[in-house]
Residue frames as qw, qx, qy, qz and C-alpha x, y, z in Angstrom:
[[0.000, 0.890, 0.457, 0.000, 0.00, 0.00, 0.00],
 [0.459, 0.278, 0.014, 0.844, 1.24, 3.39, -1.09],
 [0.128, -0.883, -0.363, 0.269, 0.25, 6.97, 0.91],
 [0.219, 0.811, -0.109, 0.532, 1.01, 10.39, -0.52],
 [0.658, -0.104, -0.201, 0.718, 3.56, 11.91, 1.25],
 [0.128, -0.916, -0.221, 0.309, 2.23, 15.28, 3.36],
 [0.487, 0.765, -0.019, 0.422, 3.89, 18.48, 1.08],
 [0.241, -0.936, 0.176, -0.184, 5.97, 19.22, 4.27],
 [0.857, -0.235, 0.445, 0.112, 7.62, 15.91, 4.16],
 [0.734, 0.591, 0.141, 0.302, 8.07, 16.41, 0.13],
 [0.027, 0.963, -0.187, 0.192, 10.06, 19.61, 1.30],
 [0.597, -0.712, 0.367, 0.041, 11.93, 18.49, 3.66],
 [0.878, -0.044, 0.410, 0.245, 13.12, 15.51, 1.81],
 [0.627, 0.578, 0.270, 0.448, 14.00, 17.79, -1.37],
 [0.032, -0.917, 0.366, -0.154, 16.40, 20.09, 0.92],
 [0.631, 0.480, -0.577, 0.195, 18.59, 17.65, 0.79],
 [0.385, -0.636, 0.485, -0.461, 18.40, 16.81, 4.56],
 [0.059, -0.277, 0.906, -0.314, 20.51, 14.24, 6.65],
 [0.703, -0.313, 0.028, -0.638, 17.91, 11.00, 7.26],
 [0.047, -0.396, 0.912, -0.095, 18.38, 8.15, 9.57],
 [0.732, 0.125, -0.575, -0.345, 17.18, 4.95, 8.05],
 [0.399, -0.338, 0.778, -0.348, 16.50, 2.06, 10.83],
 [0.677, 0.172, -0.629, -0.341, 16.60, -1.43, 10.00],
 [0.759, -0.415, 0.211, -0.456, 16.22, -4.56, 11.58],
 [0.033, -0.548, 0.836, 0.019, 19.43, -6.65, 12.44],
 [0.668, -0.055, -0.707, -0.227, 19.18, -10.63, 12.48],
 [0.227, -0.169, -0.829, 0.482, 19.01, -10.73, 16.37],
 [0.247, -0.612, -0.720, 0.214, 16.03, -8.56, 16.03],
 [0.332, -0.515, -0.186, 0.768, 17.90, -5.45, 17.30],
 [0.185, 0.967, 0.096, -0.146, 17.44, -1.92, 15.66],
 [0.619, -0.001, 0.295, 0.728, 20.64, -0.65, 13.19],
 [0.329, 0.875, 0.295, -0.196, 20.35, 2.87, 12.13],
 [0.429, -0.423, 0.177, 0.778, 22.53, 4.96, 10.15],
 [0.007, -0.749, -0.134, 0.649, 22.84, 8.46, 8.81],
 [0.534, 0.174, 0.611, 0.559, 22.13, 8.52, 5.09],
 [0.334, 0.271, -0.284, -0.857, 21.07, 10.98, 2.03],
 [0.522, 0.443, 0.720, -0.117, 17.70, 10.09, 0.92],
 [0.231, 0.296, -0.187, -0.908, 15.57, 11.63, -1.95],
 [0.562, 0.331, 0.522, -0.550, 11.93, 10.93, -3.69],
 [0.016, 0.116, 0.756, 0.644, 10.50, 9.40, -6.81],
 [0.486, -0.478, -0.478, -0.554, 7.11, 11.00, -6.38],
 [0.632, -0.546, 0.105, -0.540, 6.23, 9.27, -3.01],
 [0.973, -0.096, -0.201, 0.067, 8.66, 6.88, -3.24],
 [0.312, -0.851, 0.400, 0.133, 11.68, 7.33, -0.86],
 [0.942, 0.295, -0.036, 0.155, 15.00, 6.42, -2.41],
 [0.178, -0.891, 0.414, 0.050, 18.42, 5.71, -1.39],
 [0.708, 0.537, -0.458, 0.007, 21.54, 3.89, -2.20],
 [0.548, -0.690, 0.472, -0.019, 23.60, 1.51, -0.34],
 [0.259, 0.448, -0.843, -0.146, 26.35, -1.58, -1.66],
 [0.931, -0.061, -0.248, -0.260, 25.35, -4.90, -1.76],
 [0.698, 0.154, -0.545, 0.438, 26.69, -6.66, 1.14],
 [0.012, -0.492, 0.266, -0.829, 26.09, -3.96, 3.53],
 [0.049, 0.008, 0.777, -0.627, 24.72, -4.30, 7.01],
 [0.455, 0.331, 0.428, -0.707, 21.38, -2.41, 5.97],
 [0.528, 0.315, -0.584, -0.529, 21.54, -4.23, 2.56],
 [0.378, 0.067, -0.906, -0.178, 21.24, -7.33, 4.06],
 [0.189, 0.203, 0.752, -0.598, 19.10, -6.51, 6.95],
 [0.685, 0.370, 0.014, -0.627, 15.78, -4.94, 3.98],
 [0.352, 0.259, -0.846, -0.304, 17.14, -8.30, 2.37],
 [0.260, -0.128, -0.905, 0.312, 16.29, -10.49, 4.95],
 [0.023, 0.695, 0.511, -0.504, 13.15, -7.53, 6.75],
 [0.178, 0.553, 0.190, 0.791, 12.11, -5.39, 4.11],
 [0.214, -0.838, -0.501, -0.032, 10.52, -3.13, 7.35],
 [0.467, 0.268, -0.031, 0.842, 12.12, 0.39, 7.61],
 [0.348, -0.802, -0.377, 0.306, 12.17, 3.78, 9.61],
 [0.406, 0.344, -0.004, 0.847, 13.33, 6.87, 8.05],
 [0.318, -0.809, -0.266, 0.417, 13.45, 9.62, 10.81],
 [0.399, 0.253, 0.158, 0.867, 14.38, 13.40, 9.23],
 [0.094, -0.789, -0.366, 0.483, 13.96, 17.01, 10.50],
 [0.279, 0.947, -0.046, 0.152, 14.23, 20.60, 8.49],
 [0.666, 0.275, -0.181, 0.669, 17.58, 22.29, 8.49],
 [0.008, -0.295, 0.165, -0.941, 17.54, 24.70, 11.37],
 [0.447, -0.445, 0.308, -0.712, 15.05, 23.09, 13.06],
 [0.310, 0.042, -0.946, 0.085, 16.02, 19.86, 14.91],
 [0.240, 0.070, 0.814, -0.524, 13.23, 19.86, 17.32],
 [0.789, 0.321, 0.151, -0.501, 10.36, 19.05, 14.40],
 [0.281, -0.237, 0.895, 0.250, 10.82, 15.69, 13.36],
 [0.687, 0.393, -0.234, -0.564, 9.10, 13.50, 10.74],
 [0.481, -0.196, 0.837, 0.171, 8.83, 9.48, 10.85],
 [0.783, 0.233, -0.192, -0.544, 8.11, 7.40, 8.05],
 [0.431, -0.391, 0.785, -0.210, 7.34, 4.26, 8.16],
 [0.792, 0.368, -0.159, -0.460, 7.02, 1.46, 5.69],
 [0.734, -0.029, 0.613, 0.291, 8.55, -1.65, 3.80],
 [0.055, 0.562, -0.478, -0.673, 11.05, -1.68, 1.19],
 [0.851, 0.205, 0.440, -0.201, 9.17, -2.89, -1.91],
 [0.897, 0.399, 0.041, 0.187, 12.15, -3.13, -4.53],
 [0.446, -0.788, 0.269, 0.328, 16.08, -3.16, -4.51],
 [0.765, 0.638, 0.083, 0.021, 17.83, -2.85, -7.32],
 [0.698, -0.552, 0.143, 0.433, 21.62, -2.75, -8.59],
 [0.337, 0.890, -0.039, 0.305, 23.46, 0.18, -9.76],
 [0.652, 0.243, -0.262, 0.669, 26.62, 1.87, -8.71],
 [0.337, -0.640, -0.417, 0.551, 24.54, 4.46, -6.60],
 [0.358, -0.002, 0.185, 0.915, 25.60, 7.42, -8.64],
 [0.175, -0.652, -0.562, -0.478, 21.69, 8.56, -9.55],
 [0.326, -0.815, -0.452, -0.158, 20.86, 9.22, -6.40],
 [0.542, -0.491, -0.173, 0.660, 24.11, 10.45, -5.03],
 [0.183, 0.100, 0.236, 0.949, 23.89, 13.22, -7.77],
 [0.347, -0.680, -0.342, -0.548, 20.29, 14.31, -6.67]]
């Protein structure tokens, strides 16, 4: 199931702002770390290596937490929450240049 993304979220996400992606380890545990995101429409997208920690944790749990505030103002936050519904392989370059 897809959900529009609120137009304050669309902002945020297209200043280019710091979000931290939490996954779910194989004991269970929480794993976050501090990534660049950015949107297709309503679809969040980022880039990691195959082989990684959080590559193999949406391998294994697609379920995910991206946590992200404005620039300049850490004390309004924004979760989203969802499952990842496709991973794909590239070299990353797309999204690191948006």
């Amino acid at each position: 199931m897809s959900v529009t993304l609120p137009e304050e979220v669309r902002q945020v996400i297209d200043d280019r702002t710091f979000a931290h992606l939490a996954t779910i380890d194989g004991t269970g545990g929480p794993h976050v770390t501090a990534m660049w995101i950015t949107r297709d429409a309503d679809l969040i997208v980022f880039n990691t290596l195959e082989g990684r920690a959080k590559w193999r944790h949406m391998q294994r749990d697609p379920r995910v937490a991206i946590s992200l505030s404005p620039p300049g103002d850490d004390y309004l936050n924004f979760l989203i929450k969802g499952r990842v519904i496709e991973m794909r392989t590239s070299d990353g370059t797309e999204v690191i240049n948006a």
